[in-house]
N, C-alpha and C positions, 0 to 999 in steps of 0.2 A: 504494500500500500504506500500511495506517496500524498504529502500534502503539499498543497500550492504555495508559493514562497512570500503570498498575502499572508498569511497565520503567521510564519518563522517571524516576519518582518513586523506586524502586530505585535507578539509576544516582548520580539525585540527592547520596542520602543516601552510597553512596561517595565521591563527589568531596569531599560535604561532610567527610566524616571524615578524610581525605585536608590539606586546606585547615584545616581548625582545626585538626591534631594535638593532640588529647585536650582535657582538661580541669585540665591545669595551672592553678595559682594566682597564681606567678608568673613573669613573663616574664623577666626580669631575668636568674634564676636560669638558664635557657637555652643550651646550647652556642651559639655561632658557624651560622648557618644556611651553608653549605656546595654546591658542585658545579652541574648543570645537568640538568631534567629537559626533555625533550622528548617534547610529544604531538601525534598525528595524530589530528585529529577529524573527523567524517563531516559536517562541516558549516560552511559560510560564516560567521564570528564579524562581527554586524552590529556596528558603531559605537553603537548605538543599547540594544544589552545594556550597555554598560557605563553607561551611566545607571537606575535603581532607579525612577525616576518614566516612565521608557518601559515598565514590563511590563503586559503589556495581555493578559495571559489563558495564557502561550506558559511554558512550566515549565522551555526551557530556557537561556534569559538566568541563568537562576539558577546557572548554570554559573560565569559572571564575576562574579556577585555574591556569591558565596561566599568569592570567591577575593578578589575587593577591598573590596567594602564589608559592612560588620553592620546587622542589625536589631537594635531592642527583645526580637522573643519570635522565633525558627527552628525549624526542625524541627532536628535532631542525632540521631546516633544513638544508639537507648534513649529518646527523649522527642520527640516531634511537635510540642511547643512548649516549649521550654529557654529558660531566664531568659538575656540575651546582654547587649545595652547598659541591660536593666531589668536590674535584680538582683530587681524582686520588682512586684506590683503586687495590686490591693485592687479590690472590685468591691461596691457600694452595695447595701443592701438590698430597694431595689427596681429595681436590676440595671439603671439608667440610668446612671451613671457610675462610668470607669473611670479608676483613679487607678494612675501608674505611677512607681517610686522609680528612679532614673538611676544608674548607677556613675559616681562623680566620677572626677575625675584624668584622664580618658581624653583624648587629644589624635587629631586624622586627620593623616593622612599628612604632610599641608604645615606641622604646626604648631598648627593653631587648635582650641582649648578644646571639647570636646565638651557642650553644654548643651541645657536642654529649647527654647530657642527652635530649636534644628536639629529638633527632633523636631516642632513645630509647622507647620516650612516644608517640611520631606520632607512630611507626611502630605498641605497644600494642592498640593502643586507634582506630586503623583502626578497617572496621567492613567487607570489601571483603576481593577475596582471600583466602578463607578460606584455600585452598592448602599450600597456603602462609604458613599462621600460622605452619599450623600442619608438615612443611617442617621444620623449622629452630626451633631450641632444646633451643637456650639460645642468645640474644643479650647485650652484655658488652661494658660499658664506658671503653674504655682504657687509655682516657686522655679526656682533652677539647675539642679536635678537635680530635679524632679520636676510633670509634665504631665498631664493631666486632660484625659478625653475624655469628654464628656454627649453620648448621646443622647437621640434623641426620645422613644424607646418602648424597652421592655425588648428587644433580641434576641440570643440565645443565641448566634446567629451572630458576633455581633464578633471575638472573640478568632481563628475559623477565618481570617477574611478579614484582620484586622490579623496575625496572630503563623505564617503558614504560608504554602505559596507561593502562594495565591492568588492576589494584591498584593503590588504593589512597595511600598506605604505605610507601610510598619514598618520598611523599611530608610533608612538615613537620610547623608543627604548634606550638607557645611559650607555651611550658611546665606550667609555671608562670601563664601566661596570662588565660590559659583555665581554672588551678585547682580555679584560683578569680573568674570568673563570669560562670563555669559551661558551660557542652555542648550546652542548647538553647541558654545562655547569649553570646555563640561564634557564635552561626549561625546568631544572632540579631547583632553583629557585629564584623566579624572576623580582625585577627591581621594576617601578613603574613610576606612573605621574598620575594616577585615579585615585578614587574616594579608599581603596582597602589594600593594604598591606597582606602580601604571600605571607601565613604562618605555618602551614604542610601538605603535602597532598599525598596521601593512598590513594595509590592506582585503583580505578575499579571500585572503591569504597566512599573514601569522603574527601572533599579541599578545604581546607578551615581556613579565614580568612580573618584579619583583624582592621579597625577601621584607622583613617591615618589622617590624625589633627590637624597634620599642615598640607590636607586638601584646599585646593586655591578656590573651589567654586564654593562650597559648603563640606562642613563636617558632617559626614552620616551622625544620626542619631540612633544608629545600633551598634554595640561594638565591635561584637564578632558574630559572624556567617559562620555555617558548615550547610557545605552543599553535598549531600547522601546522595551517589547514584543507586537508584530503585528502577530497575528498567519494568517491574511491573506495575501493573495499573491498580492491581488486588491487594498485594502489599504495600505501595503506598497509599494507599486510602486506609489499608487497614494499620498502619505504624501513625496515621493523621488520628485515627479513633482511638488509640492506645496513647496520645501523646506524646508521642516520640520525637516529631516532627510539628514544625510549624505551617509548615506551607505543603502540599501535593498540588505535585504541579502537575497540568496535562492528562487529567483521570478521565477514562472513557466511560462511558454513559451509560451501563452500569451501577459504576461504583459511583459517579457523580451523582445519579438520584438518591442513592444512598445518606450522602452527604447533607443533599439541597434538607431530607426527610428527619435529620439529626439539628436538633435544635440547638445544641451545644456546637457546632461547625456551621462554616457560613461556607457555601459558592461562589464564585465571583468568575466574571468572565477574564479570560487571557489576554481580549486585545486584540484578536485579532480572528477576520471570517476566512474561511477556503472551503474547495469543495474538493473531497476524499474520493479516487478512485481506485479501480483496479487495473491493472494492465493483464492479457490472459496473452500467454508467447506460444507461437507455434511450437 
């Protein structure tokens, strides 16, 4: 069975809203993030989502990359491309290069200075997109906060494929951090610019996530995530009735009436509509 990429994309955009809480100014200003949320998801969390230069076509790594690391331009809710680690960017009059202004100050997780050289080596070190690449002729530091991307030929397309989930290439990873411990020493544990901090991940089991004060948009007000992969529909509904779990995510219809008919548990829609078929192969 396959679902339409309207639901992934719906979904998406909850988690996202979810993950950023709002559009605060500053983070500073922020309660204390607080408590433990627990979720069951219908799916094996690969090692290999939590790197930004692995997404190769699949909408839903973006799950952990919301959650740990930012882009230059994202989708958010209300805007399909929101100004994030850009604050603003400029585009030539004959629509071959694009020039992007940085928000300064901003530091990742471990410490280290967020600058346009990180946006340089995210964008080469990405491994989709391949259009991507072969589109844009040269990417240039113009300064600390601000990087420059010429293409070849004018295409309207750029900003879809750099600033939405297309591509992992607009999401950006510390320069520093990756060339010390190496691509596997980053998927075992990545460094980011989002709302939660990598604290473990069991393959196959659970990613435990903690929430990270010097988020520039707003401080989450949860403090720590575990995301339980639960690929059944039975069992996570029945670990949400046992209390195990805070959230079950994606329960089929079913165990979602189950839910709707439990006065103590609340339903809530995803986000997002598609229509479910079958394919039957010669």
């Amino acid at each position: 069975m396959r679902v339409a990429r309207g639901l992934a994309l719906g979904c998406l955009l909850l988690w996202c809203a979810a993950f950023a809480g709002g559009f605060a100014s500053e983070a500073a200003a922020q309660a204390k993030p607080e408590g433990e949320m627990r979720w069951a998801l219908y799916v094996t969390l690969s090692a290999a989502w939590l790197d930004p230069a692995e997404v190769v076509g699949q909408i839903t790594p973006f799950w952990l990359l919301y959650a740990i690391h930012d882009a230059l331009v994202k989708p958010m809710p209300g805007n399909a491309m929101t100004p994030c680690l850009a604050e603003s960017w400029t585009v030539s009059a004959d629509q071959r290069t694009y020039e992007f202004k940085l928000r300064e100050g901003l530091k990742f997780h471990n410490g280290d200075p967020f600058t346009a050289e990180d946006v340089k080596f995210s964008f080469y070190r990405s491994k989709g997109a391949r259009i991507l690449k072969e589109k844009v002729r040269e990417v240039t530091v113009v300064g600390p906060y601000r990087v420059r991307f010429q293409l070849h030929e004018p295409w309207p397309d750029f900003m879809t494929f750099y600033g939405t989930v297309v591509s992992g290439a607009g999401w950006i990873v510390p320069k520093k951090y990756v060339e010390q411990v190496g691509d596997d020493g980053f998927k075992k544990h990545p460094i980011g610019l989002g709302p939660y901090k990598f604290v473990s991940h069991t393959p196959g089991i659970e990613l435990v996530m903690e929430a990270f004060e010097g988020y520039w948009r707003k401080v989450p007000s949860v403090k720590r995530l575990v995301f339980k992969s639960v690929p059944e529909s039975t069992t996570r509904a029945a670990m949400l009735k046992r209390g195990e779990i805070d959230i079950a995510y994606l329960l089929e219809v079913p165990q979602a009436e189950e839910v709707k008919r439990d006065p103590n548990l609340k339903l809530a829609f995803s986000g997002g509509i598609a229509v479910f078929f079958l394919d039957y192969l010669d």
